[in-house]
N, C-alpha and C positions, 0 to 999 in steps of 0.2 A: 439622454446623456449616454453617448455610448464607452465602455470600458476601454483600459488602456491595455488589458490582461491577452496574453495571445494565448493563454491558454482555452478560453471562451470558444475559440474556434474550432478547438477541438471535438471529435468527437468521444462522449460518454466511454465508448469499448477502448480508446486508447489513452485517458485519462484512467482508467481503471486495471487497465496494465501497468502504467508508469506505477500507482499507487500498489500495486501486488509485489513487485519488486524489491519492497523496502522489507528491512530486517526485524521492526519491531512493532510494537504497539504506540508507540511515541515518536518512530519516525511516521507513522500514520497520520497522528495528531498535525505533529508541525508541518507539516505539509497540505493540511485540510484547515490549519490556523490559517496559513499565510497566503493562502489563495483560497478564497471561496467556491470556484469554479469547482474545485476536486472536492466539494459537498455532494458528490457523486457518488463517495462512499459509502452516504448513508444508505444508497440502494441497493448496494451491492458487498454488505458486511461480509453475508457470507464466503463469498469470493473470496473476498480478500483475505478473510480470517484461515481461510484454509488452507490459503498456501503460505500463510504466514506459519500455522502452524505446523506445516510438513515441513517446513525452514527448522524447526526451533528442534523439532524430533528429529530430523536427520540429524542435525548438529550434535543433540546431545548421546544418540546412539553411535557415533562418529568419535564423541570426546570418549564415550564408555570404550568402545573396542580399543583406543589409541594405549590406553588405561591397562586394560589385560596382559 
């Protein structure tokens, strides 16, 4: 049975991109709920964790200077 998903076609390093992009830990989720293809993240947490987390630090040393 083949998938209806074009995401399938993709390759792994640009599915892994799309997913590094996102701002949260829950936009991570629903988008790994709602297509199973981007169960790609499981192999590449750290990636992804890391630029999510250099999102969330910039952000909030961004909110701190704005603050001063």
């Amino acid at each position: 049975m083949e998938s209806n998903s074009p995401f399938e076609k993709l390759p792994a390093e640009l599915i892994t991109i799309i997913l590094s992009t996102t701002n949260s830990p829950a936009d991570i989720q629903s988008i790994v709920r709602a297509d199973p293809t981007f169960g790609v993240f499981s192999f590449n947490t750290s990636i992804l964790s890391s630029g999510l987390l250099y999102k969330i630090l910039f952000l909030s040393i961004h909110v701190h200077i704005l603050r001063i």
